[in-house]
PyMOL commands that place a pseudoatom at each C-alpha (Angstrom):
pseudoatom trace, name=CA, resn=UNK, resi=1, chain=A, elem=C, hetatm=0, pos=[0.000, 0.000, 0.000]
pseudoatom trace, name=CA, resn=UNK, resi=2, chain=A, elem=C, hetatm=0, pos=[1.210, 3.363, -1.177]
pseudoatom trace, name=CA, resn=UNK, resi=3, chain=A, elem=C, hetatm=0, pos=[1.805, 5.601, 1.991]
pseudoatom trace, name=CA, resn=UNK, resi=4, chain=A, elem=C, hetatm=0, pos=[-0.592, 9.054, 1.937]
pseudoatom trace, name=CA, resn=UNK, resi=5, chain=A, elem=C, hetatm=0, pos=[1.214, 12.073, 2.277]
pseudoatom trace, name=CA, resn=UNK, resi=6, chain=A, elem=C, hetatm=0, pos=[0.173, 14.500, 5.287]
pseudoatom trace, name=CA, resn=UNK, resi=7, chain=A, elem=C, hetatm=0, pos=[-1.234, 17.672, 3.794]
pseudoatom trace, name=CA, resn=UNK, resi=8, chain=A, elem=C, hetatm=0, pos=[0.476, 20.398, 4.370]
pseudoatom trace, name=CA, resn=UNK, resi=9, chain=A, elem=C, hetatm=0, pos=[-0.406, 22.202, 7.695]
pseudoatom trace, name=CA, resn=UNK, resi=10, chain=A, elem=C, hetatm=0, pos=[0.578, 25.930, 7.066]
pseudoatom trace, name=CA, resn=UNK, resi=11, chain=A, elem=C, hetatm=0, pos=[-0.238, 27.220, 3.058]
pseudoatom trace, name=CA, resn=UNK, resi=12, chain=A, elem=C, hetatm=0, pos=[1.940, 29.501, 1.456]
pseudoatom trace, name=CA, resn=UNK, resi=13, chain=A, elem=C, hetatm=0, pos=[0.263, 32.619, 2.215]
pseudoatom trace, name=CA, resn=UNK, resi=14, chain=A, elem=C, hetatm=0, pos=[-0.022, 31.530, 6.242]
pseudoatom trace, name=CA, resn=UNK, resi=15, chain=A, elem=C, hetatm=0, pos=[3.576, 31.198, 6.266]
pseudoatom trace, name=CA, resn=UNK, resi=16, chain=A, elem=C, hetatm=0, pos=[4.219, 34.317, 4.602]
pseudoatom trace, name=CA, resn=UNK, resi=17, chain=A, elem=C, hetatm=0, pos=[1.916, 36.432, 6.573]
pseudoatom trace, name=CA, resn=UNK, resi=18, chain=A, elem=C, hetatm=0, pos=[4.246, 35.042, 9.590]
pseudoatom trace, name=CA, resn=UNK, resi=19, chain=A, elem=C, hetatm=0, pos=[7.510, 36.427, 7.480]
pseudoatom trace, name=CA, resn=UNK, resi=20, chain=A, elem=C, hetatm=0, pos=[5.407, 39.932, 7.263]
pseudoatom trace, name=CA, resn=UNK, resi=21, chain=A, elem=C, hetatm=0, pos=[4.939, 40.245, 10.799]
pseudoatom trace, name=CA, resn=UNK, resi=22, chain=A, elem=C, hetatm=0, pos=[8.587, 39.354, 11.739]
pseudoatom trace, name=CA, resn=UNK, resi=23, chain=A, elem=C, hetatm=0, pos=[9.640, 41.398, 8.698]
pseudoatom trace, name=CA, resn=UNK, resi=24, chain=A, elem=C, hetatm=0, pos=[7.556, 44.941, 10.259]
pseudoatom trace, name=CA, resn=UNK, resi=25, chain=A, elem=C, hetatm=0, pos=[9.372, 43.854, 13.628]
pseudoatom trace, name=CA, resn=UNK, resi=26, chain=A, elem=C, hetatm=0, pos=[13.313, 43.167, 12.977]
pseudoatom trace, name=CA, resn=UNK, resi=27, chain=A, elem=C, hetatm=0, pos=[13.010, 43.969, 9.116]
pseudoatom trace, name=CA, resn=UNK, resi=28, chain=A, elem=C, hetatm=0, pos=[15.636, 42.144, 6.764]
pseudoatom trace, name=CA, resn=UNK, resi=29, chain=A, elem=C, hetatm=0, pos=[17.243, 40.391, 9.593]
pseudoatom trace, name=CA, resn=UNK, resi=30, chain=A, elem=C, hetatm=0, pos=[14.193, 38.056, 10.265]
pseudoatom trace, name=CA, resn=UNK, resi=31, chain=A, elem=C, hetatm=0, pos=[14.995, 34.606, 11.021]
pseudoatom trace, name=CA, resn=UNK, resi=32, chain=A, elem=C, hetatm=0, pos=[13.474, 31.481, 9.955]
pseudoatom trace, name=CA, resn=UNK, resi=33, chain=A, elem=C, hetatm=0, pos=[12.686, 30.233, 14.000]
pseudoatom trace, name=CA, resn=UNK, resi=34, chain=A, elem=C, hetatm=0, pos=[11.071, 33.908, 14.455]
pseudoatom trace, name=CA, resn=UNK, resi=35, chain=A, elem=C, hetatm=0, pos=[8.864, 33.637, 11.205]
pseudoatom trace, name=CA, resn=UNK, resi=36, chain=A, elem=C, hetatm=0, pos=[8.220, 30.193, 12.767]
pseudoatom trace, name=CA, resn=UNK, resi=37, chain=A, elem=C, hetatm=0, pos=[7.325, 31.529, 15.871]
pseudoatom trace, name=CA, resn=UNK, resi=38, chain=A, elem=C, hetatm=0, pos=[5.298, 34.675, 14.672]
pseudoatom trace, name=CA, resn=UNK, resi=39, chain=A, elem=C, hetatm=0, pos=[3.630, 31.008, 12.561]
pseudoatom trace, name=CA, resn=UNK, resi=40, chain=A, elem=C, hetatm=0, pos=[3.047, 28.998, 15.482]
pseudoatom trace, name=CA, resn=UNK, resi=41, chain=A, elem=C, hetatm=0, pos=[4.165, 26.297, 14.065]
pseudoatom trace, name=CA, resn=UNK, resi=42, chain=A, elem=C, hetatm=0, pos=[7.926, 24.352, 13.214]
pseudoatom trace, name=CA, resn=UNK, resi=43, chain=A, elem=C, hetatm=0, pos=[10.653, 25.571, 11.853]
pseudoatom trace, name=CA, resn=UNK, resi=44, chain=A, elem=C, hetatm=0, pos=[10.620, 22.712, 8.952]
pseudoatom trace, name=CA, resn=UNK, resi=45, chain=A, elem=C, hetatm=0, pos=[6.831, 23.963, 8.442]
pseudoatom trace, name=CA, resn=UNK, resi=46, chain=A, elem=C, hetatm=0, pos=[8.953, 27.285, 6.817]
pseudoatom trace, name=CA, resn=UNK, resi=47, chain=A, elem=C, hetatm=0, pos=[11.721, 25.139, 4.601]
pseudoatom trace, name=CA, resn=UNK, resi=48, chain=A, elem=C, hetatm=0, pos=[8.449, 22.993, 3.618]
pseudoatom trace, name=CA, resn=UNK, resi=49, chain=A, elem=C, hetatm=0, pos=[7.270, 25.696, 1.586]
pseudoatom trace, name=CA, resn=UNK, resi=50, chain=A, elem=C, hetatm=0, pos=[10.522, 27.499, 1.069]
pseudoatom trace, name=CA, resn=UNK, resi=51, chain=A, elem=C, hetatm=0, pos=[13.557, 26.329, 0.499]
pseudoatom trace, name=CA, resn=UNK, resi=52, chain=A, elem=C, hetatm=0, pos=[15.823, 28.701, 2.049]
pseudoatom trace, name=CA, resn=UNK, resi=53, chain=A, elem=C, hetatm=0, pos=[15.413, 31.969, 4.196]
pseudoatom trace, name=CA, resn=UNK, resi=54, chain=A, elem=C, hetatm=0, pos=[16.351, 34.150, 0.856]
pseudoatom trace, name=CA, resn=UNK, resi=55, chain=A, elem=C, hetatm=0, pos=[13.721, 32.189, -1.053]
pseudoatom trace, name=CA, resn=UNK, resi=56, chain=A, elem=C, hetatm=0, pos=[11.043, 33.191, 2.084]
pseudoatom trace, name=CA, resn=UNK, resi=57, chain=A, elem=C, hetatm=0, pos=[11.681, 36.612, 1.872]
pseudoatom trace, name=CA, resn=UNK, resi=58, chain=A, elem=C, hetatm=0, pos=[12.066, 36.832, -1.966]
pseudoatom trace, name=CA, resn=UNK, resi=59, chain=A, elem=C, hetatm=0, pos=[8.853, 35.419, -1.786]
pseudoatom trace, name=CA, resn=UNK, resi=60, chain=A, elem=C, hetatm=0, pos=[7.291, 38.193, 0.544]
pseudoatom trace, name=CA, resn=UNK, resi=61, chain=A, elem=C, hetatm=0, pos=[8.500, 41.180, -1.031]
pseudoatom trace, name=CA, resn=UNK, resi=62, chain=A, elem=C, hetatm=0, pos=[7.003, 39.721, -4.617]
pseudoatom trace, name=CA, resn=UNK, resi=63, chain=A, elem=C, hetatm=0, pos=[3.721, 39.099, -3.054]
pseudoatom trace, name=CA, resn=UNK, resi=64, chain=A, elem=C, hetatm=0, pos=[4.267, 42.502, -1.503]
pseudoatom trace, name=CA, resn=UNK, resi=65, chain=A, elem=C, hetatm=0, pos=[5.026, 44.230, -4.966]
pseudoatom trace, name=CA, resn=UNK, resi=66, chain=A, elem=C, hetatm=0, pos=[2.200, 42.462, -6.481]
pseudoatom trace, name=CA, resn=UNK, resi=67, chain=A, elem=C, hetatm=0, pos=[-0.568, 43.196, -3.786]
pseudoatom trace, name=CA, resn=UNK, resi=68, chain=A, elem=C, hetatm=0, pos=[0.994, 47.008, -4.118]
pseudoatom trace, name=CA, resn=UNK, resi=69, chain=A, elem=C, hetatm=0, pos=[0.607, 46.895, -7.866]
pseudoatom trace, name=CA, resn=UNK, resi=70, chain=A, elem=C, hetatm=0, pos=[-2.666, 45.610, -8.103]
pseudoatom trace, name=CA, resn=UNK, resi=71, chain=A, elem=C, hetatm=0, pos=[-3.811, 49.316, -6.655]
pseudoatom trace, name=CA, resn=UNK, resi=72, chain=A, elem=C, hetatm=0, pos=[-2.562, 50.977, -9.655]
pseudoatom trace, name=CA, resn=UNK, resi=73, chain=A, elem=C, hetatm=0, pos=[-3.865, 49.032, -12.287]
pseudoatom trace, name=CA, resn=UNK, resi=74, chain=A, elem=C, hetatm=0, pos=[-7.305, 49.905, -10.210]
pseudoatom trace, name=CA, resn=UNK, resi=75, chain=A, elem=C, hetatm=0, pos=[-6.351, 53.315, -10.361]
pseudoatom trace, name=CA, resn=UNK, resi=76, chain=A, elem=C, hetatm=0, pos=[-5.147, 53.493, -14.183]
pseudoatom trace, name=CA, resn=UNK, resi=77, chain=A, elem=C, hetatm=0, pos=[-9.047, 53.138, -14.931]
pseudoatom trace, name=CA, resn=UNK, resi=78, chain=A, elem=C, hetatm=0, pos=[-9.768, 55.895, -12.736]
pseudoatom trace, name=CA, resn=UNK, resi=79, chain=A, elem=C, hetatm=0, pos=[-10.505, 58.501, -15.555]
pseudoatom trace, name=CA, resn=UNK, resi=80, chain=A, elem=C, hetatm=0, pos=[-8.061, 60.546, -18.046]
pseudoatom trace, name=CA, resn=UNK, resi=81, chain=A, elem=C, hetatm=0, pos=[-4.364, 59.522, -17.803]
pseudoatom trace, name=CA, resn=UNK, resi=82, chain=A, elem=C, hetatm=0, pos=[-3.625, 63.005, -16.110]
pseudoatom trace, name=CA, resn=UNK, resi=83, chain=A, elem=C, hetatm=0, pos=[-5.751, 62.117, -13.492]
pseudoatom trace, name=CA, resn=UNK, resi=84, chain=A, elem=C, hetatm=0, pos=[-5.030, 58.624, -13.185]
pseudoatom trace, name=CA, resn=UNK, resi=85, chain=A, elem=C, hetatm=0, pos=[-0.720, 59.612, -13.222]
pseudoatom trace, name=CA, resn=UNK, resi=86, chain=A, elem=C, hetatm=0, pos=[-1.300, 61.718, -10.168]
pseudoatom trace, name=CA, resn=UNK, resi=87, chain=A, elem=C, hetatm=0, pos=[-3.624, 59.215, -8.519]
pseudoatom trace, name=CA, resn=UNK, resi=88, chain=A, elem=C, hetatm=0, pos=[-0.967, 56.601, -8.850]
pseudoatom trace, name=CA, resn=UNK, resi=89, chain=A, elem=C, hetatm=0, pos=[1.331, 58.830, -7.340]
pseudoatom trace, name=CA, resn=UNK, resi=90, chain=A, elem=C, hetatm=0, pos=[-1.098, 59.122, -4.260]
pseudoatom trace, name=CA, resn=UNK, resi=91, chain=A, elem=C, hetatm=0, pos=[-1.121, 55.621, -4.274]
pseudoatom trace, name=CA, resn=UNK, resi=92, chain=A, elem=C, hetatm=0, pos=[2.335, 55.335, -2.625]
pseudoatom trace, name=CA, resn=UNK, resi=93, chain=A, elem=C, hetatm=0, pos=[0.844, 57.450, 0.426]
pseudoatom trace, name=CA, resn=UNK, resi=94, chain=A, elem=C, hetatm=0, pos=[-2.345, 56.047, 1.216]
pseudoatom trace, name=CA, resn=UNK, resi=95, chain=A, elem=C, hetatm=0, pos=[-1.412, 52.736, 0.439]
pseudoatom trace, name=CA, resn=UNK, resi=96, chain=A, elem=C, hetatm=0, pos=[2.298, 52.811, 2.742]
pseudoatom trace, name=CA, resn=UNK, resi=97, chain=A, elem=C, hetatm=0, pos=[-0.765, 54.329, 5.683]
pseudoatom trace, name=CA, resn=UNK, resi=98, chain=A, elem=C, hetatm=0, pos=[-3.041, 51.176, 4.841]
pseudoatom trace, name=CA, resn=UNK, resi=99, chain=A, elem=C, hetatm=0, pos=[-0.634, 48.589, 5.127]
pseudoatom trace, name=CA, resn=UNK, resi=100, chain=A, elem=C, hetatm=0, pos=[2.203, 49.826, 6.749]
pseudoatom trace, name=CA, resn=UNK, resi=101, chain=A, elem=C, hetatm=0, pos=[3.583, 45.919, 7.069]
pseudoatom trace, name=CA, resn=UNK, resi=102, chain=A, elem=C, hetatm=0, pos=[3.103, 45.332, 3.377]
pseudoatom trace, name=CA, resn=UNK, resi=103, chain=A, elem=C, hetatm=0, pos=[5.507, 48.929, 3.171]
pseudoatom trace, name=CA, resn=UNK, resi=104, chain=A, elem=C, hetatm=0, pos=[7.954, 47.611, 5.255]
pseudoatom trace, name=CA, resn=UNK, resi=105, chain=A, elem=C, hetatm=0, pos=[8.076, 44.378, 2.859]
pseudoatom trace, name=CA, resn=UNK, resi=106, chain=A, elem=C, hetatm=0, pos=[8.419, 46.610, -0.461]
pseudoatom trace, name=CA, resn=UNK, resi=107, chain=A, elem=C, hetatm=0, pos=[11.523, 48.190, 1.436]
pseudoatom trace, name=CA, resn=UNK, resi=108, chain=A, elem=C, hetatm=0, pos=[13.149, 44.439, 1.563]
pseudoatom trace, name=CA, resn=UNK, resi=109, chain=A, elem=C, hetatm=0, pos=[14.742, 44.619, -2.044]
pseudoatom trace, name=CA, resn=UNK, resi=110, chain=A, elem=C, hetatm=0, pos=[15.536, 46.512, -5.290]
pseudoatom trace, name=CA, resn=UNK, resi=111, chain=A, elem=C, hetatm=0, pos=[14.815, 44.445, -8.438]
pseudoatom trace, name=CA, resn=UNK, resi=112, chain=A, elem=C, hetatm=0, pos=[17.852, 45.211, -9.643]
pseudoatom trace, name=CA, resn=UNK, resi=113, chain=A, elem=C, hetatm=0, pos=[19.678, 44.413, -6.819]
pseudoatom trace, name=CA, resn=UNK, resi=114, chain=A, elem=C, hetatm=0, pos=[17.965, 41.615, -6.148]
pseudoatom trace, name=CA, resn=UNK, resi=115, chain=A, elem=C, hetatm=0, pos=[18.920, 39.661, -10.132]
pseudoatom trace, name=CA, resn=UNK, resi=116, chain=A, elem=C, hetatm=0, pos=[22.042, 39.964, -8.985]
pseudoatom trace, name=CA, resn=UNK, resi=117, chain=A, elem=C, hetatm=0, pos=[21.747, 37.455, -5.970]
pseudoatom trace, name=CA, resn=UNK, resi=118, chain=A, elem=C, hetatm=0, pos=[18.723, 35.799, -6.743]
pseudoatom trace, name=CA, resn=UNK, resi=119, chain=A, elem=C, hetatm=0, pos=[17.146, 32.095, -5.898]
pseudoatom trace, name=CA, resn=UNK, resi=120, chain=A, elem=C, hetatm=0, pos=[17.384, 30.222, -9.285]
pseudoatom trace, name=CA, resn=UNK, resi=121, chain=A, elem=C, hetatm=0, pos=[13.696, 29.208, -8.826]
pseudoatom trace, name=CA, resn=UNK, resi=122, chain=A, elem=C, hetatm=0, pos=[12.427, 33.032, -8.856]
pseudoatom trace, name=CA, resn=UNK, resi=123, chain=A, elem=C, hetatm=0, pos=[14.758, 34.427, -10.828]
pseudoatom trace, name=CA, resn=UNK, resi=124, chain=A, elem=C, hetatm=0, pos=[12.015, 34.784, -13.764]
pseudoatom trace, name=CA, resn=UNK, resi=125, chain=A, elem=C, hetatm=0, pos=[9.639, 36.215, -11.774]
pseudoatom trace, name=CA, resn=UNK, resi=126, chain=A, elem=C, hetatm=0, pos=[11.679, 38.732, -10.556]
pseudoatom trace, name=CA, resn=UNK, resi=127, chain=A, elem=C, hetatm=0, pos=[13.021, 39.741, -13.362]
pseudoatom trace, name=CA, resn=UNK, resi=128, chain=A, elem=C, hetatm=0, pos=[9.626, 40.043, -14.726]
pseudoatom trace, name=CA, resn=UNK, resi=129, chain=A, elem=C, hetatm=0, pos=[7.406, 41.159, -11.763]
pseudoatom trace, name=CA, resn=UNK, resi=130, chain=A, elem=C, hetatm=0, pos=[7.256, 45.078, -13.012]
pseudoatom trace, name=CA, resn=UNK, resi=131, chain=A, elem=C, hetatm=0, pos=[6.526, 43.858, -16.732]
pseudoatom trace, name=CA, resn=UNK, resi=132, chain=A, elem=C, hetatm=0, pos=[3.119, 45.080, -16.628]
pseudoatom trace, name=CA, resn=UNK, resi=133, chain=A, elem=C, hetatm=0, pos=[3.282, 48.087, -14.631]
pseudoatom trace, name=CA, resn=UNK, resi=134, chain=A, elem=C, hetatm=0, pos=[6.202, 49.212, -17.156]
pseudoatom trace, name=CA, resn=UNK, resi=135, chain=A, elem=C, hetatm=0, pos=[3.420, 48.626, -19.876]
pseudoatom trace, name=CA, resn=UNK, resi=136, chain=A, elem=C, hetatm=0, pos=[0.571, 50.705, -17.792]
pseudoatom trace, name=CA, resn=UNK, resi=137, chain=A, elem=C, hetatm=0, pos=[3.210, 53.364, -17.581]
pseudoatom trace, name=CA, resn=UNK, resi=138, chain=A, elem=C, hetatm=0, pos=[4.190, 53.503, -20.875]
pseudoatom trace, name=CA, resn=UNK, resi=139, chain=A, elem=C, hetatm=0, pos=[0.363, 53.862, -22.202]
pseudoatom trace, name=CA, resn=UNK, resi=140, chain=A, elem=C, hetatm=0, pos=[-0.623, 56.430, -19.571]
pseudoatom trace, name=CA, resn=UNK, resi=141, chain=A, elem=C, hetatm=0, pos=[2.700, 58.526, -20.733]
pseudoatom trace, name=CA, resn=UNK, resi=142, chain=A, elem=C, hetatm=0, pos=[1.404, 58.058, -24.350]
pseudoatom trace, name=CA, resn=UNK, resi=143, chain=A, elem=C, hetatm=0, pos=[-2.028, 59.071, -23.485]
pseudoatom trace, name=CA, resn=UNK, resi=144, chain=A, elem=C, hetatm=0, pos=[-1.216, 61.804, -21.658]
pseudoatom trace, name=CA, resn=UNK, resi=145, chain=A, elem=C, hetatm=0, pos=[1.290, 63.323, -23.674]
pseudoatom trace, name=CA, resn=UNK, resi=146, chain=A, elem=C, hetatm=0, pos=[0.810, 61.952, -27.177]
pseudoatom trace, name=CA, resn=UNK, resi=147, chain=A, elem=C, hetatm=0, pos=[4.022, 59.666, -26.909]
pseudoatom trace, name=CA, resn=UNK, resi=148, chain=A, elem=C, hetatm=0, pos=[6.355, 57.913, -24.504]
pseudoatom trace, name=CA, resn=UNK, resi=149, chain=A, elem=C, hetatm=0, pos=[9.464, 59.131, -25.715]
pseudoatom trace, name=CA, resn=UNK, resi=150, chain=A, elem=C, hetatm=0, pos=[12.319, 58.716, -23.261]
pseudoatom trace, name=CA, resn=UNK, resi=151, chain=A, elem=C, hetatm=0, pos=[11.738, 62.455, -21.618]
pseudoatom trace, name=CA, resn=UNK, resi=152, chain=A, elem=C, hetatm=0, pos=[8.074, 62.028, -21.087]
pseudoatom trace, name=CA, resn=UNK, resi=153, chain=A, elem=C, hetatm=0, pos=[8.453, 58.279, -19.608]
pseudoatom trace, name=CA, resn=UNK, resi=154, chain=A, elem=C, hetatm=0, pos=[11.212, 59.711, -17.241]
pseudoatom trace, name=CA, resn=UNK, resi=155, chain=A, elem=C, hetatm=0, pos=[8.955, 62.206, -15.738]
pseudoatom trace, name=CA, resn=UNK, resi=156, chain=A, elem=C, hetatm=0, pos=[6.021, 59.934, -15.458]
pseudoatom trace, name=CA, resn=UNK, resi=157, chain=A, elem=C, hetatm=0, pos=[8.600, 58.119, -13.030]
pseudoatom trace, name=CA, resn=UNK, resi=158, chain=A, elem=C, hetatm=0, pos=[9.779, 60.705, -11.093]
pseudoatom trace, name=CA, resn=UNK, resi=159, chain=A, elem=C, hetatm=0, pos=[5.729, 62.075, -10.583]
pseudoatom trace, name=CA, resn=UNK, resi=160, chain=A, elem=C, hetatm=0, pos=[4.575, 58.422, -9.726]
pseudoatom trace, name=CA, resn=UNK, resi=161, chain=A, elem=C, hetatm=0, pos=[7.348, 56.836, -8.542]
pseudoatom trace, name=CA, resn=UNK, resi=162, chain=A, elem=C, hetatm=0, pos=[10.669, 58.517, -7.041]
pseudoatom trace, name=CA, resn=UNK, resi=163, chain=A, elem=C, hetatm=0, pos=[9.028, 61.607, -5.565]
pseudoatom trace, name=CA, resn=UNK, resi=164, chain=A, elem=C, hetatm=0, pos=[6.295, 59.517, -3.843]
pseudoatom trace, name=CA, resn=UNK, resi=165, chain=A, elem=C, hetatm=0, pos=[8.491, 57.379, -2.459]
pseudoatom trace, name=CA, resn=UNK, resi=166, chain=A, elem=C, hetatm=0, pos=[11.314, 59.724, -1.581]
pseudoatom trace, name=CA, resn=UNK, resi=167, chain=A, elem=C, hetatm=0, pos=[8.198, 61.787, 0.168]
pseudoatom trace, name=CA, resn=UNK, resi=168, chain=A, elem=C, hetatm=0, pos=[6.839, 58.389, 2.074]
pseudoatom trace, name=CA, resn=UNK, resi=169, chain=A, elem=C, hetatm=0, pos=[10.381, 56.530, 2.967]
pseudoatom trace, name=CA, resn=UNK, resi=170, chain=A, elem=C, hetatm=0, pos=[10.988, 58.332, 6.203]
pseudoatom trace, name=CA, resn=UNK, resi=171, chain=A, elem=C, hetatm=0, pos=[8.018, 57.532, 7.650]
pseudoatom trace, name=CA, resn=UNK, resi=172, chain=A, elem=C, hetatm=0, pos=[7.838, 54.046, 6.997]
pseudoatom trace, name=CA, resn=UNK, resi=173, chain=A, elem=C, hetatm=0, pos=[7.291, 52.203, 10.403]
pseudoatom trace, name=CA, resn=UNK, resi=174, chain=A, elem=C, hetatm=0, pos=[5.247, 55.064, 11.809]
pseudoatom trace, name=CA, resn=UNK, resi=175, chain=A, elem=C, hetatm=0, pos=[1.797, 56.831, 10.222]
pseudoatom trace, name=CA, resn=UNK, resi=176, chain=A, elem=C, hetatm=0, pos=[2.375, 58.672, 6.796]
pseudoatom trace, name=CA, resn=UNK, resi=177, chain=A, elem=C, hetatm=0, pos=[1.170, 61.771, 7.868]
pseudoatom trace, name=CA, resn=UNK, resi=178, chain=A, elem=C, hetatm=0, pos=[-1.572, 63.398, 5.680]
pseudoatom trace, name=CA, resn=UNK, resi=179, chain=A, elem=C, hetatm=0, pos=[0.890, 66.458, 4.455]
pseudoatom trace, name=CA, resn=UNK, resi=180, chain=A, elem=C, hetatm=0, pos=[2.561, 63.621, 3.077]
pseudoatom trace, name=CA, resn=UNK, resi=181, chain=A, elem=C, hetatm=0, pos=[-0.326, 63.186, 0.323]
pseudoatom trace, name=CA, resn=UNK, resi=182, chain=A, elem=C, hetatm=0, pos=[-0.390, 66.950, -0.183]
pseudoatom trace, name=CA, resn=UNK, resi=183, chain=A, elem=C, hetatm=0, pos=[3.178, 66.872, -0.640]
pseudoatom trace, name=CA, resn=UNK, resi=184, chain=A, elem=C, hetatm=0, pos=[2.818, 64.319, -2.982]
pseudoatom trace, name=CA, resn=UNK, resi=185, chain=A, elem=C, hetatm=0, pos=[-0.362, 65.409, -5.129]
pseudoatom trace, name=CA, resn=UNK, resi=186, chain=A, elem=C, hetatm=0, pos=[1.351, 68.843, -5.608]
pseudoatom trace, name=CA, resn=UNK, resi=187, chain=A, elem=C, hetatm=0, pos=[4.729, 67.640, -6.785]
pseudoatom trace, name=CA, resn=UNK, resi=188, chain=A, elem=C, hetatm=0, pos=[3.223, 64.907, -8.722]
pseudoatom trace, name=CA, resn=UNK, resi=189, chain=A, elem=C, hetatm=0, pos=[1.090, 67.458, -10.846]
pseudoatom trace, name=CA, resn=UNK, resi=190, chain=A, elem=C, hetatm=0, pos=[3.870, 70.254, -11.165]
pseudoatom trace, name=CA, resn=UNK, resi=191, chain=A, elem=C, hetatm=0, pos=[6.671, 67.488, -12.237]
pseudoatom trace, name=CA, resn=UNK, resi=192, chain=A, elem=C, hetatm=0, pos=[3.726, 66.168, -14.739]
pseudoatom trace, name=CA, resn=UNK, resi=193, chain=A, elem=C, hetatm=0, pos=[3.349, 69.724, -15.913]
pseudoatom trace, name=CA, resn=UNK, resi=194, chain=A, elem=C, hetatm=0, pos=[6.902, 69.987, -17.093]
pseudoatom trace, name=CA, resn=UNK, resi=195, chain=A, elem=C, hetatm=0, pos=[6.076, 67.904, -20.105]
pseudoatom trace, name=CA, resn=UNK, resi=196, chain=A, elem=C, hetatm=0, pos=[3.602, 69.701, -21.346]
pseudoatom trace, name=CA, resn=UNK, resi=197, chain=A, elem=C, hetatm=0, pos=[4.246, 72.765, -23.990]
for i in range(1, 197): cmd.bond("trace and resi %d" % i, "trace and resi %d" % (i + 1))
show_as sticks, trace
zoom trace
């Protein structure tokens, strides 16, 4: 008689819910044993599902980039591309006060950083995890502007990107005060402005 195997106690998401708590409390130096004690559960419930610590929390900050995304492709909908530009920018804000755990996450990693001393087995999706938001940008630059030439793509990434985030990074681990979104709404527009004319 073939022996059963025992499901699987802890899923994926379980476990890395754990690595997102001990992530917003010690922050890239998690271990595996706190994860598995923020889990409740073994350590070899972790390396069941993940290999290796770096494959854990790889793991986290692309579930954390994708959760973070999914906003903005929400938002690109929101009405015309000038609009919708500095709404993604106000994204960073409100969504760093929402889920100020899921911020901490983003904060593990760069992409680019990250292809350089990546787990084999994620290596595509990291390489390939801003794909679609580089697409979204690209047709809101076009729409807004008439093309997404290199000038006008550049400052559709400082307005919704790099000034947001530059504006929200201090406060990471404490509220994002509101004059943060003000901050960001106003710089957003002006830097948006600048490729107009």
């Amino acid at each position: 008689m073939t022996p059963v195997a025992r499901p699987a106690k802890f899923t994926d998401d379980q476990v890395l819910d754990a690595a997102l708590a001990g992530v917003a409390r010690s922050g890239h130096a998690v271990t595996v044993t706190e994860v598995a004690g923020e889990l409740g559960g073994p350590v070899g419930s972790i390396y069941h599902r993940f290999s290796s610590r770096d494959v854990l929390l790889a793991s986290l900050w692309l579930r954390s980039v994708q959760r973070f995304q999914a906003g903005l492709f929400e938002l690109a909908a929101s009405g015309p591309a000038g609009t919708a530009l500095v709404e993604c920018a106000l994204h960073v804000p409100r969504y760093c006060r929402a889920h100020p755990d899921e911020a901490r996450a983003l904060t593990l990693f760069r992409q680019t950083r990250l292809l350089d001393d990546c787990p084999a087995e994620l290596e595509d999706q990291v390489a390939h995890v801003n794909d679609d938001l580089l697409a979204l940008t690209r047709r809101l630059t076009r729409e807004r502007y008439g093309r997404a030439d290199r000038r006008h793509t550049e400052l559709v990434g400082l307005a919704t990107r790099v000034a947001p985030y530059g504006l929200v990074r201090p406060h990471l681990g404490r509220a994002v005060p509101k004059v943060v979104d003000e901050a960001v709404e106003a710089s957003a527009t002006a830097i948006l402005a600048c490729g107009d004319g």
